[in-house]
PyMOL CGO cylinders between C-alpha atoms (Angstrom):
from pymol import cmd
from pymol.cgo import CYLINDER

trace = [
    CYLINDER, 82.89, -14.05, -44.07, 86.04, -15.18, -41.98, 0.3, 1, 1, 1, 1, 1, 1,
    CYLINDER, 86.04, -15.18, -41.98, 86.69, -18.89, -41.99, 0.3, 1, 1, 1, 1, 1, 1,
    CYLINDER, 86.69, -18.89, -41.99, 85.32, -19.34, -38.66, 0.3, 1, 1, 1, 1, 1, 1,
    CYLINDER, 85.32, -19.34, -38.66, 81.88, -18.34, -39.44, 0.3, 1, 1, 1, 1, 1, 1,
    CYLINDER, 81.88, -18.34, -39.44, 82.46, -20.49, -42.56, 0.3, 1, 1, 1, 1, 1, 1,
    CYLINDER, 82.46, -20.49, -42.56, 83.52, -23.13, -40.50, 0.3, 1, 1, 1, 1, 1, 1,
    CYLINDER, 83.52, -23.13, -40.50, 80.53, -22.92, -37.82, 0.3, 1, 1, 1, 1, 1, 1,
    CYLINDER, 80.53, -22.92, -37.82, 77.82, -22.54, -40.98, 0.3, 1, 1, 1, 1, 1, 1,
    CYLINDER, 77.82, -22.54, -40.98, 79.26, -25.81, -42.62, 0.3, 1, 1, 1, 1, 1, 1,
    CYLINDER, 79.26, -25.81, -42.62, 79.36, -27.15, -39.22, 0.3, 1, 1, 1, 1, 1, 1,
    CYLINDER, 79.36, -27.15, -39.22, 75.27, -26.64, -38.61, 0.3, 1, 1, 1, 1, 1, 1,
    CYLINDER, 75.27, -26.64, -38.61, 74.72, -27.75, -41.77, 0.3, 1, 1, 1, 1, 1, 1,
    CYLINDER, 74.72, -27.75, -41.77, 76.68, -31.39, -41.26, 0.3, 1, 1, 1, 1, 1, 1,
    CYLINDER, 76.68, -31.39, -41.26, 74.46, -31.67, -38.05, 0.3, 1, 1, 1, 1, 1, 1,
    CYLINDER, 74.46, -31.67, -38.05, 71.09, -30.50, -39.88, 0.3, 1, 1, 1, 1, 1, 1,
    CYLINDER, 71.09, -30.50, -39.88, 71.55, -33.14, -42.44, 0.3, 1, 1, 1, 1, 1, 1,
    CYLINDER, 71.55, -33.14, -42.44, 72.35, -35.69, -40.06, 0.3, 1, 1, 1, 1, 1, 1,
    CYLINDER, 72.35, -35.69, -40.06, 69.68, -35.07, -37.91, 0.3, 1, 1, 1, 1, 1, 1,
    CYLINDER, 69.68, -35.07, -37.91, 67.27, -34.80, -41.24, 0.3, 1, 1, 1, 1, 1, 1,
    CYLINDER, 67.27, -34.80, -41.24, 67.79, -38.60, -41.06, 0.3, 1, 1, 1, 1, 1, 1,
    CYLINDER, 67.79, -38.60, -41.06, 66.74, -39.54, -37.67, 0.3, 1, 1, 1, 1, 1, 1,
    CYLINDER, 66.74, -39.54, -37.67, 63.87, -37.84, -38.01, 0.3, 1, 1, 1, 1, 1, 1,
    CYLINDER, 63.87, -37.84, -38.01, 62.88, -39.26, -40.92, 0.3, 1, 1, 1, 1, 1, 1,
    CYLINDER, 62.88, -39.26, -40.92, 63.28, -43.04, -39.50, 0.3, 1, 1, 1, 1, 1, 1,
    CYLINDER, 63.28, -43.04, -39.50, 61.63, -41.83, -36.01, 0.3, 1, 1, 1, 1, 1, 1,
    CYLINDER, 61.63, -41.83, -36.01, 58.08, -41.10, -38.53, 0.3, 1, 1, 1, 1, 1, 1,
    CYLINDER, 58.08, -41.10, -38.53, 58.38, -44.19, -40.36, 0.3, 1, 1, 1, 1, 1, 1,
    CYLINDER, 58.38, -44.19, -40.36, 58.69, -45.83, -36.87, 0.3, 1, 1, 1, 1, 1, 1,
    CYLINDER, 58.69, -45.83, -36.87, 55.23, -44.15, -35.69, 0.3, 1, 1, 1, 1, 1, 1,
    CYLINDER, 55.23, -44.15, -35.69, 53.76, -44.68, -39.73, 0.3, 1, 1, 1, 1, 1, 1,
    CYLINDER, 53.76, -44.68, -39.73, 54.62, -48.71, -38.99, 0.3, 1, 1, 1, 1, 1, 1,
    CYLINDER, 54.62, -48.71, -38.99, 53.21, -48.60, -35.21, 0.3, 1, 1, 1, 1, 1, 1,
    CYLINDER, 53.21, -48.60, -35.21, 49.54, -46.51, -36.25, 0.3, 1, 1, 1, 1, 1, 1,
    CYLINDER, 49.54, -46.51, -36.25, 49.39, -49.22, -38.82, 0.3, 1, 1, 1, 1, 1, 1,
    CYLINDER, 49.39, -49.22, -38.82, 50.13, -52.39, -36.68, 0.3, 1, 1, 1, 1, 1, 1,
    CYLINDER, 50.13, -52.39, -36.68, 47.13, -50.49, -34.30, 0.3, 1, 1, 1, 1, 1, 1,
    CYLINDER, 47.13, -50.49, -34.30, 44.85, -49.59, -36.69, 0.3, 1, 1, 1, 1, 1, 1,
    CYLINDER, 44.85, -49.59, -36.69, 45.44, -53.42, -38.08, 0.3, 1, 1, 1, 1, 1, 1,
    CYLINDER, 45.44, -53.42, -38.08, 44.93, -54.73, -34.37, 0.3, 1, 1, 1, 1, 1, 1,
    CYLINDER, 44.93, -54.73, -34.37, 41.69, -52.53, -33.98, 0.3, 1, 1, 1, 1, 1, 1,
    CYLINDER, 41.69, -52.53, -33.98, 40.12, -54.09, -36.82, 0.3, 1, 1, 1, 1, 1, 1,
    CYLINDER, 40.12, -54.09, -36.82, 41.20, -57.62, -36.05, 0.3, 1, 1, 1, 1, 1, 1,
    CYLINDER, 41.20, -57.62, -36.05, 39.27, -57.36, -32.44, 0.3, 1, 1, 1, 1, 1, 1,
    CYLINDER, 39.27, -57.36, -32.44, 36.15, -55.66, -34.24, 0.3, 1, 1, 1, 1, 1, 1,
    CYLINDER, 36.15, -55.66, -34.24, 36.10, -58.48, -36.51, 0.3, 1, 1, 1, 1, 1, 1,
    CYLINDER, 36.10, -58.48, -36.51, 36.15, -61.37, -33.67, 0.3, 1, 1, 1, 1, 1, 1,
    CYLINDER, 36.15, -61.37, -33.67, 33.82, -58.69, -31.64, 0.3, 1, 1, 1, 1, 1, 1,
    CYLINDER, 33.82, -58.69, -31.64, 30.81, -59.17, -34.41, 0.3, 1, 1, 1, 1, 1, 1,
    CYLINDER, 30.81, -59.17, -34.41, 31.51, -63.45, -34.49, 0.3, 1, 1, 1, 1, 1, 1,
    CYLINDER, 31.51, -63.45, -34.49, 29.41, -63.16, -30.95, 0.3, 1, 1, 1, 1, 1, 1,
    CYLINDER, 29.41, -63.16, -30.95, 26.08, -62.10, -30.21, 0.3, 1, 1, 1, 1, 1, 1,
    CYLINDER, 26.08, -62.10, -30.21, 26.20, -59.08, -28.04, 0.3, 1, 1, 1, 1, 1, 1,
    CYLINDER, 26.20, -59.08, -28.04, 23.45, -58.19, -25.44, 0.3, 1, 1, 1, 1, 1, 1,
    CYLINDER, 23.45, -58.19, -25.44, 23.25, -54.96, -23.99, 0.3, 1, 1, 1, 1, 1, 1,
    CYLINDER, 23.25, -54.96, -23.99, 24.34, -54.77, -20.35, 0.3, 1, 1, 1, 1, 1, 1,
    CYLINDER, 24.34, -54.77, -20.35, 24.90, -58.33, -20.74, 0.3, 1, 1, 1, 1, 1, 1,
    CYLINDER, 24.90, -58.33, -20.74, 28.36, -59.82, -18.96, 0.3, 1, 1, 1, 1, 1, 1,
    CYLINDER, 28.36, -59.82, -18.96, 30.94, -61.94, -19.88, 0.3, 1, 1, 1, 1, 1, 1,
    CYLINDER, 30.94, -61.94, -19.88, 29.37, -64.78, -17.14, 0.3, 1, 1, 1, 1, 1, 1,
    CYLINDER, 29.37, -64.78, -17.14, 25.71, -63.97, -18.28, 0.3, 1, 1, 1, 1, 1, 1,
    CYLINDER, 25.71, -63.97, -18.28, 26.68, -64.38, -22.31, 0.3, 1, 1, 1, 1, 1, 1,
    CYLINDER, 26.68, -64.38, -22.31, 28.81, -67.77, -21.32, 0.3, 1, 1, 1, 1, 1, 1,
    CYLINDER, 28.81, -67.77, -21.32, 25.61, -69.15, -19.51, 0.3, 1, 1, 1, 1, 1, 1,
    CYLINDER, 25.61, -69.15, -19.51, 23.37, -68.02, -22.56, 0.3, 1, 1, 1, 1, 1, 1,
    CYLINDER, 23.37, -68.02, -22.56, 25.84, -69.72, -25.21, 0.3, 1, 1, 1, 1, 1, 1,
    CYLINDER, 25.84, -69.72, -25.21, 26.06, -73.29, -22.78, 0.3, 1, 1, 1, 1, 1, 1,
    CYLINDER, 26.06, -73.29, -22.78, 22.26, -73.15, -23.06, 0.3, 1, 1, 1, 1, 1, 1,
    CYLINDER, 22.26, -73.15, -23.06, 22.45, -72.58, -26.85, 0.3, 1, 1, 1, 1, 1, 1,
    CYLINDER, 22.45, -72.58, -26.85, 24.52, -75.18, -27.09, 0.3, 1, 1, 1, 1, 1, 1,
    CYLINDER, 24.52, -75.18, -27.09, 23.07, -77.56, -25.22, 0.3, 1, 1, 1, 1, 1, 1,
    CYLINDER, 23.07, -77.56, -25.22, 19.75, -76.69, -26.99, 0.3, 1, 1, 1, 1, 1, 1,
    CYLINDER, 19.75, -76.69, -26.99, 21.60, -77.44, -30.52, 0.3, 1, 1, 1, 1, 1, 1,
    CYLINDER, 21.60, -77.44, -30.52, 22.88, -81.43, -28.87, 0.3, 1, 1, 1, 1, 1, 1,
    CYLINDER, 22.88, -81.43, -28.87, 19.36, -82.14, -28.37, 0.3, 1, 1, 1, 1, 1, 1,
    CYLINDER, 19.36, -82.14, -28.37, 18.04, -81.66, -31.84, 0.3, 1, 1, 1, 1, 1, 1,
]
cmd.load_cgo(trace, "trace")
């Protein structure tokens, strides 16, 4: 080999490794970030099954139907 192929190969191989690193910190950024959502998911599915849930039932119609619960609840 002459020393400029030499040079280029060692060259490639300086930039392979370095790159080897910012690819490895680029996954643990998306490992961290799937966790943090798949943490978040489960948080709102928790809160989600704290309230009764009515089929085609809205946010306005559920508030109204939890007042009356409520209010039900004072009087006894």
């Amino acid at each position: 080999m002459t020393v400029r192929r030499v040079t280029l190969a060692l060259s490639l191989l300086a930039v392979a490794l370095g790159a080897q690193g910012c690819l490895a910190v680029a996954a643990g950024g998306a490992v961290v970030g799937a966790a943090g959502a798949v943490v978040g998911t489960g948080a709102k599915v928790v809160v989600a099954t704290g309230k009764a849930v009515v089929p085609g039932e809205s946010k306005e119609d559920r508030e109204k139907r939890e007042f009356k619960e409520w209010k039900k609840q004072r009087r006894d």
